[in-house]
C-alpha positions in Angstrom: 0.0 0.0 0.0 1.2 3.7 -1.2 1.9 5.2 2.5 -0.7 8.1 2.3 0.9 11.8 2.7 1.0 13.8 5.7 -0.5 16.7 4.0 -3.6 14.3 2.9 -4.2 13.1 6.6 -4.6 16.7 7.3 -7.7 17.5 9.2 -8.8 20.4 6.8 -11.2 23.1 8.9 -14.0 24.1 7.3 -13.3 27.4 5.5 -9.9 26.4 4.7 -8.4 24.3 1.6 -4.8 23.1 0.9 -2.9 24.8 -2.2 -0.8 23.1 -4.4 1.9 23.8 -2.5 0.2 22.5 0.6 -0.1 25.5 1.7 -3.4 26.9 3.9 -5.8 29.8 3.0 -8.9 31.2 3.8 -11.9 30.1 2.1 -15.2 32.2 2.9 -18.3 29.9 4.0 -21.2 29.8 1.3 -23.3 32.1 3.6 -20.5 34.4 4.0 -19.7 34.4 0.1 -23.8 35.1 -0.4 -23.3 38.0 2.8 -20.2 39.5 0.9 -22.1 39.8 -2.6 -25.1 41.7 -1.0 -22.1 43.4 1.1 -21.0 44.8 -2.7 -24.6 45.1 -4.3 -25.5 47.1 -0.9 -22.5 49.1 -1.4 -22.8 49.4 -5.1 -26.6 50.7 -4.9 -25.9 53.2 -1.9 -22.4 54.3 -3.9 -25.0 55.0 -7.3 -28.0 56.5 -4.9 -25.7 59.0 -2.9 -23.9 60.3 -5.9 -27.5 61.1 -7.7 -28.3 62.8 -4.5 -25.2 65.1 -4.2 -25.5 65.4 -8.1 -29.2 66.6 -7.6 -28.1 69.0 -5.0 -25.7 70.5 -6.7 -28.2 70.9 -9.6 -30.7 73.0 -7.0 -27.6 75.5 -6.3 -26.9 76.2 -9.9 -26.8 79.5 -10.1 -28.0 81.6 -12.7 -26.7 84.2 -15.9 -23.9 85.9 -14.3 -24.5 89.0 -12.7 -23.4 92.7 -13.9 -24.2 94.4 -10.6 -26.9 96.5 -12.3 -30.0 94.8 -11.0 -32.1 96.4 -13.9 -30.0 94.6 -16.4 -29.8 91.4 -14.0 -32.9 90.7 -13.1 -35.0 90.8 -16.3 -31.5 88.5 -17.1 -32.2 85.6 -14.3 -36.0 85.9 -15.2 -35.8 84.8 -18.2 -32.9 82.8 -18.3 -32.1 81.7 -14.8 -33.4 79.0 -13.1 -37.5 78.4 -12.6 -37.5 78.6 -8.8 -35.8 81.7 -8.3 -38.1 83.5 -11.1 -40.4 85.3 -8.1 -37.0 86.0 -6.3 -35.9 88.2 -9.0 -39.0 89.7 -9.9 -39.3 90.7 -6.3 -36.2 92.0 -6.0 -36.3 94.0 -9.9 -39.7 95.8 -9.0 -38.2 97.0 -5.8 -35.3 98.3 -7.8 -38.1 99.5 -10.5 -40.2 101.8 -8.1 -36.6 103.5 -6.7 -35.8 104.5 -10.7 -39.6 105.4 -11.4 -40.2 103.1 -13.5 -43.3 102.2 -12.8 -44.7 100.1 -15.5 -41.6 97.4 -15.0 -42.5 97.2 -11.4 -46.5 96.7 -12.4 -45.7 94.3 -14.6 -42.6 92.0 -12.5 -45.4 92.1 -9.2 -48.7 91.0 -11.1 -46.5 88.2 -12.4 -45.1 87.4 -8.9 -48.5 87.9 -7.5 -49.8 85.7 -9.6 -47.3 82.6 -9.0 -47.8 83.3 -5.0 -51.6 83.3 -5.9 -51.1 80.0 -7.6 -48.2 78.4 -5.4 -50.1 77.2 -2.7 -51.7 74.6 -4.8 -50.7 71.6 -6.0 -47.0 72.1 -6.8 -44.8 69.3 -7.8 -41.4 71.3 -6.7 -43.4 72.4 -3.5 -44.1 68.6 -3.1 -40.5 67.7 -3.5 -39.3 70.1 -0.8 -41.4 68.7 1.6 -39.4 65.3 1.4 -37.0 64.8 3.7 -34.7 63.5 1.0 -34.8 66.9 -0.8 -33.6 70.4 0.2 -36.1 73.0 0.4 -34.1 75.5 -1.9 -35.6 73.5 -4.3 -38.6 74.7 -4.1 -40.0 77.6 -6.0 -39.4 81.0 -4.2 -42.5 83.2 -3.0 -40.5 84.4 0.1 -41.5 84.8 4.2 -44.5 86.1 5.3 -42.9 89.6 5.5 -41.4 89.4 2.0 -44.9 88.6 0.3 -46.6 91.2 2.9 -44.3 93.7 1.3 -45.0 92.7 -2.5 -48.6 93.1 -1.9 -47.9 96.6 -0.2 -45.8 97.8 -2.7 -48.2 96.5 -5.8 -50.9 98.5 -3.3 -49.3 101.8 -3.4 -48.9 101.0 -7.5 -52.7 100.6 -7.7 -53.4 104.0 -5.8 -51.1 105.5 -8.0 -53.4 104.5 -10.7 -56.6 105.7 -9.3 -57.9 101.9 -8.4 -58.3 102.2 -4.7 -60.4 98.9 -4.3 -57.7 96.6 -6.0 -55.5 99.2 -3.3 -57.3 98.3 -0.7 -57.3 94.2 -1.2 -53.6 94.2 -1.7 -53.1 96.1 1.6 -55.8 93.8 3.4 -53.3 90.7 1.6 -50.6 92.5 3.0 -51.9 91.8 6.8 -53.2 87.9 5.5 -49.8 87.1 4.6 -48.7 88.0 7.7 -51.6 86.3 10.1 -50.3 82.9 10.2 -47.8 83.9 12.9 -47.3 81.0 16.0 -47.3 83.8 18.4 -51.1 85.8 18.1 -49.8 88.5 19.3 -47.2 89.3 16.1 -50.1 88.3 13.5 -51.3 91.0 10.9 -49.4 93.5 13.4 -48.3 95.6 9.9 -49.3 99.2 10.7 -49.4 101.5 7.1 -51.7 98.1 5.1 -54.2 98.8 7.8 -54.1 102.6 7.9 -54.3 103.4 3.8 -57.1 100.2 3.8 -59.1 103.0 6.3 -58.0 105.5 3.9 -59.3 103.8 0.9 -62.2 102.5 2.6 -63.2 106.2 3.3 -62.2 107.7 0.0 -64.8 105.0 -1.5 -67.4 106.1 1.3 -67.1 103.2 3.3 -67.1 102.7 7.1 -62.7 102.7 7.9 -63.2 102.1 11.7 -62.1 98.4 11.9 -59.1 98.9 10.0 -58.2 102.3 11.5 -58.6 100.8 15.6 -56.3 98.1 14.0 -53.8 100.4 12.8 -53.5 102.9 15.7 -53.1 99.3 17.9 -50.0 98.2 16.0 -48.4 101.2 16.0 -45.1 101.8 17.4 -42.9 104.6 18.0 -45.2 106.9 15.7 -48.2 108.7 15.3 -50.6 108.4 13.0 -52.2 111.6 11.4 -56.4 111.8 11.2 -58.0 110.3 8.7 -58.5 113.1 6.1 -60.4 111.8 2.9 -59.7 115.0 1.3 -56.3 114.8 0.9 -55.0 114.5 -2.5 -51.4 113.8 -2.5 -49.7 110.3 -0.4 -46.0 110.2 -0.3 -44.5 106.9 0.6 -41.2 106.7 2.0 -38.8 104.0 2.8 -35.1 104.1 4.4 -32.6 101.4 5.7 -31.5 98.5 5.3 -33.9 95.2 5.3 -33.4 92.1 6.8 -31.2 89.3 5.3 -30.9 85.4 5.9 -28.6 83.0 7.2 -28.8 79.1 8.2 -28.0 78.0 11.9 -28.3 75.1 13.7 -26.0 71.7 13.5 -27.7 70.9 9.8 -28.4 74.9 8.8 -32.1 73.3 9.5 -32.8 76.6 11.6 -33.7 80.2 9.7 -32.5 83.1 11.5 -32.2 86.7 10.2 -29.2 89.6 10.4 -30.2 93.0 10.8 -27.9 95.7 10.3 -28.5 99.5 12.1 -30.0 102.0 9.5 -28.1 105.7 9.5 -31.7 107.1 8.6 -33.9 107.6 11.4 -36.7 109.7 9.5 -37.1 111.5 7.0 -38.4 115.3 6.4 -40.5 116.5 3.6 -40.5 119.9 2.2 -42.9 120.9 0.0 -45.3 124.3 -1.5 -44.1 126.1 2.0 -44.9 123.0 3.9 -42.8 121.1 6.5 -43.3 117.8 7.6 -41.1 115.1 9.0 -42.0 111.6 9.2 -40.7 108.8 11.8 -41.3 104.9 10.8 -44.0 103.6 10.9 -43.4 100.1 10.0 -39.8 98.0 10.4 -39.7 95.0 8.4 -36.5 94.2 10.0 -39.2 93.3 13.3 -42.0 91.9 10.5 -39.0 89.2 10.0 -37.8 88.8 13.3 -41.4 88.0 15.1 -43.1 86.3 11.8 -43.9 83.3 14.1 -43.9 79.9 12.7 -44.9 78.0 9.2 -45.0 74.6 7.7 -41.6 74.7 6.4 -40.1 74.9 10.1 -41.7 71.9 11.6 -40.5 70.1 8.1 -37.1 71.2 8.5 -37.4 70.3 12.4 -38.6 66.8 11.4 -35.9 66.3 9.1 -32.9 67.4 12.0 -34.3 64.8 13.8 -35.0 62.1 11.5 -31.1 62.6 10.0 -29.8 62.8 13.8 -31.6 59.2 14.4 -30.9 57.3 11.4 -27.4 58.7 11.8 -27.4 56.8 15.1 -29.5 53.7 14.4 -26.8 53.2 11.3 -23.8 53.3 14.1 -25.3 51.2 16.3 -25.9 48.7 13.5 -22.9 48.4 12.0 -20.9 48.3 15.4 -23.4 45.3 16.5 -23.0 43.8 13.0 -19.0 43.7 13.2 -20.0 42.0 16.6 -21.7 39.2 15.6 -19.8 38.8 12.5 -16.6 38.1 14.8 -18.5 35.7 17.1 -19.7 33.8 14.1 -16.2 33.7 12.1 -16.1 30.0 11.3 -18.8 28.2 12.5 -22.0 26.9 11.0 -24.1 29.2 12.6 -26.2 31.9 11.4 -24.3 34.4 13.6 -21.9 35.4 10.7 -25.2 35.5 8.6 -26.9 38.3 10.9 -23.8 40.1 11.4 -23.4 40.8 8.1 -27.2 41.5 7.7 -26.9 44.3 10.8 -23.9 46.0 9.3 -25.9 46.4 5.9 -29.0 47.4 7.8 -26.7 50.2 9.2 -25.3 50.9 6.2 -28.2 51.8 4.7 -29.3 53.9 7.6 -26.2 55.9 7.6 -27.2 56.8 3.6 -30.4 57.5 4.4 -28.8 60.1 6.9 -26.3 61.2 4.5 -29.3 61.8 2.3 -31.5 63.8 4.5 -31.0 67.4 3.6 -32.7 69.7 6.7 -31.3 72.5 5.3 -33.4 76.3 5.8 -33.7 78.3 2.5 -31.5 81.5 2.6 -32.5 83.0 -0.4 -33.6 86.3 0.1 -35.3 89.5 -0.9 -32.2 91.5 -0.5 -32.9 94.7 -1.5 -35.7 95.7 1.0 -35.8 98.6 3.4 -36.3 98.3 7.1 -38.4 101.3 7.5 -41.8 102.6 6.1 -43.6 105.4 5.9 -45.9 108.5 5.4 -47.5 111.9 4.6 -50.7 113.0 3.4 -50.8 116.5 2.1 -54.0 118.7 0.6 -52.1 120.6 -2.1 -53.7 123.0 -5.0 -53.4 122.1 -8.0 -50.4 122.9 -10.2 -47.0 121.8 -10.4 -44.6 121.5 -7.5 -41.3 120.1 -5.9 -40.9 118.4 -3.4 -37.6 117.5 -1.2 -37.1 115.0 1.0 -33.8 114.7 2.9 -33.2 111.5 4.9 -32.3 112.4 8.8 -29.9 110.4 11.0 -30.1 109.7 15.2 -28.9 113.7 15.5 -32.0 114.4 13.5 -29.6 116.2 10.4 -29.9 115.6 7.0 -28.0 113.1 5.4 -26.7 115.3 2.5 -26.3 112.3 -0.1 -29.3 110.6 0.4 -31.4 114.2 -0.4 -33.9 113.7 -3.2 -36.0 116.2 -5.6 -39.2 115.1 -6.6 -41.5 117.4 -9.2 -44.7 116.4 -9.8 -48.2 117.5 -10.7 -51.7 118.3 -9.0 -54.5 117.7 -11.4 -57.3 119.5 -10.9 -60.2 117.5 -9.7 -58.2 114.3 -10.8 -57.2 111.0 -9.0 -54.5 111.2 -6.0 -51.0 111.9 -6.7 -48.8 109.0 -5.5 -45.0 109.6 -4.6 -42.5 107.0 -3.7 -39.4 107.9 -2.5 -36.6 105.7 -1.3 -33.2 106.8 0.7 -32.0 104.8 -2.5 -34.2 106.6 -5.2 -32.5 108.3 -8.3 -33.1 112.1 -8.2 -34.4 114.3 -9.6 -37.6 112.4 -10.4 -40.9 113.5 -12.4 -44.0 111.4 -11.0 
């Protein structure tokens, strides 16, 4: 008999073979060949998901045509050739720039078309939809602003309507004005906007109805100011606005929280000189407050939920994968299922940690960044004729501000509609309204 070899006698473990040159090597179980291959798939699959998620992402901060620094050149630009979701954005943002130039058609036209998506947006919107997924980032979603942004789109297409002798469509966008801002968590900062309610109570009377609601509501709000009597005979309104508006920033350990940065204004007030009259006007409104008390809405309990849920599945996918590598090392060959479960824990975790990685809580910063922070004021009775008007910009001494000074000639009609003026510490000068 042929002596048998040594190396044939050998009591082979299971998950080992003998080389050809006798030597030992590892040789995974069929379970833990079956574990590696949905090891790779599971790999694979979250490798392809998470790259179409960052490549998503960084699709929804694209940024638009590139930018001049004239906003009357780059917004009509990024309207019409920028991306979808930032169209209101930039139509906010040109009107504004529009009213300070006087051109007032352009600012018509870029807030009925703005008006008319926020009208529209609260319906069923498939980009709305998508932002509300915790799997998609809410700067996604097409722009209509804050509560205080759309308050002050309605207020400035208001004062465009009295400018055009339509007091009711006036009135409804100053009464829109307050509804945009009345869904505040805290009662006590809803529909607190001061000059919507006040020309709604001038308009009301003008058209000969009863202004007494809206009027109590407006000397209520009021702050730091007072109001002058309601006089449905006068004839001329002169809007003014000064200082810098509020701007956004992310916070919070995913940027899921949306906080604002105000910045001090160098105007205080403004004084108005006109046909041997003096007047000076102190803010009646700060949108810099509007956004810093506008209370809660939908998005924020989202963006909450979505901290949260990225913070747990974060977690949960640790704890898997630590218990998986666990198990997996108790189990290293034997013929148990312990290898088996390991590997099923650490995928399990895996898959939790992508769906973390995925979660994007993130606030929307974009912002209407060319606001004011203050509003306000004056109602004159002037004759008929032409006249000039100058309004100089005051800082905390109460002087003038000499480079912010602005010349405004206009004209009374006889018997006619009111004569509207908008003036901005950032308006062109001279203008003819």
């Amino acid at each position: 008999m042929v002596p048998t070899p040594a190396i044939a006698r050998m009591n082979c473990k299971p998950g080992f073979h003998v080389g050809h040159q006798g030597q030992q090597g590892f040789r995974p179980s069929v379970r833990g060949i079956r574990a590696t291959r949905w090891l790779a798939i599971l790999l694979l699959a979250s490798w392809v998901t998470l790259s179409w998620l960052l490549t998503g992402c960084a699709a929804s901060r694209s940024q638009g045509p590139p930018l001049t620094g004239d906003i009357l050149v780059d917004g009509p630009r990024a309207i019409a050739e920028g991306p979808a979701r930032d169209r209101v954005l930039w139509q906010y943002r040109t009107a504004a720039a529009a009213l300070r130039q006087g051109r007032f058609d352009l600012a018509r036209t870029l807030l009925d078309e703005a008006l008319l998506t926020l009208q529209g947006i609260h319906g069923p919107n498939p980009e709305a939809r998508r932002a509300r997924s915790l799997f998609r980032p809410e700067s996604v979603k097409p722009f209509i602003g804050e509560p205080y942004e759309r308050s002050m789109a309605y207020i400035y297409r208001g004062i465009l309507y009295w400018r055009d002798g339509e007091l009711d469509n006036a009135r409804a966008c100053f009464r829109s004005a307050q509804f945009e801002d009345s869904d505040a968590e805290q009662r006590t900062y809803a529909g607190d906007w001061v000059l919507p309610d006040f020309l709604e109570a001038l308009a009301t009377a003008k058209l000969g109805g009863d202004p007494s609601d809206a009027l109590r509501r407006a000397q209520t709000n009021v702050r730091g100011a007072t109001l002058p009597p309601l006089d449905p005979s006068v004839n001329v309104l002169v809007f003014l606005e000064f200082g810098p508006g509020p701007l956004k920033y992310a916070a919070g350990e995913h940027g899921e929280q949306l906080r604002f940065r105000t910045a001090p204004s160098p105007v205080k007030s403004a004084r108005l000189q006109v046909a041997g009259l003096t007047v000076t006007a102190a803010p009646v409104d700060d949108v810099n407050f509007q956004a810093t008390t506008r209370g809660g809405r939908v998005m924020d309990h989202i963006l909450g939920n979505k901290a949260v849920f990225k913070d747990t599945a974060d977690t949960v996918g640790d704890a898997a994968i630590l218990g998986g590598a666990v198990l997996a090392v108790a189990g290293q060959g034997r013929k148990s299922a312990a290898d088996e479960a390991g590997a099923a824990l650490v995928l399990a975790g895996l898959a939790s940690k992508l769906l973390a990685a995925a979660t994007m809580p993130q606030a929307d910063t974009r912002a209407w960044d060319n606001l004011p922070q203050f509003l306000s004021f004056v109602q004159l009775r002037l004759p008929p004729g032409d006249h000039t008007a100058v309004v100089e910009f005051l800082g905390p001494n109460a002087q003038p501000l000499s480079d912010r000074t602005k010349t405004i000639h206009f004209r009374v009609p006889a018997g006619g509609r009111d004569v509207v003026l908008f003036v901005s510490d950032t308006s062109t000068t001279p203008q003819h309204q």
